[in-house]
C-alpha positions, 0 to 999 in steps of 0.5 A: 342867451341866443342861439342864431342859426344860418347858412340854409338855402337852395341846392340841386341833388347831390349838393351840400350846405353848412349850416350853423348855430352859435349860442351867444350871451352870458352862460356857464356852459353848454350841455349839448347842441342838435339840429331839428328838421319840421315839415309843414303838418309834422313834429319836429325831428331830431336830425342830429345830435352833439354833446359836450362829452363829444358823442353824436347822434344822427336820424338814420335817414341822415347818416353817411350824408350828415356830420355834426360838430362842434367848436366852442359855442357853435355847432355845425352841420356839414350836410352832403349828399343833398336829397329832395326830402331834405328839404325843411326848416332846420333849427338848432336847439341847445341845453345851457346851463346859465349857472354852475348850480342852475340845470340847463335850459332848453333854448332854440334857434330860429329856422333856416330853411334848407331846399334841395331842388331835384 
């Protein structure tokens, strides 16, 4: 199982980007999807959060701004309103159950950098 994450990159203030994450691979399902943010010298944060049953979660620093959604194996973050301290590596990480009888692992994606330039 994969998760490969894109569509970072560079916007001015005010702009949006669409990032996404597709879990490829053999799996039974996917339990649920996030987006993370880490800066140089911090722990990764919790952006965003999607889970099968439909909730969501959003960092309060995000919400309004932020959307996260989901179609089929692939989650994606519509993210307008683009601030300078949006500026990070994102990456998506993903609960997967491999087996119908198995608990879901823990699988991430690779980063994608996203700079909001002011």
């Amino acid at each position: 199982v994969q998760l490969q994450a894109s569509g970072g990159g560079l916007v001015q203030t005010g702009g949006s980007l669409r990032l996404s994450c597709a879990a490829s691979g053999s799996f039974y399902s996917v339990n649920d999807m996030a987006w993370y943010r880490e800066d140089p010298g911090k722990e990764r944060a919790l952006v965003a959060f999607w889970r099968w049953t439909g909730a969501t979660h959003y960092a309060e620093s995000v919400k309004g701004r932020f959307t996260i959604s989901n179609s089929k194996d692939t989650v994606y973050l519509q993210m307008n309103s683009l601030k300078p301290e949006d500026t990070s590596v994102y990456y998506c990480k993903s609960n997967i159950k491999n087996a119908i009888d198995f608990p879901p692992l823990v699988y991430w994606g690779q980063g994608t950098q996203v700079t909001v330039s002011s």
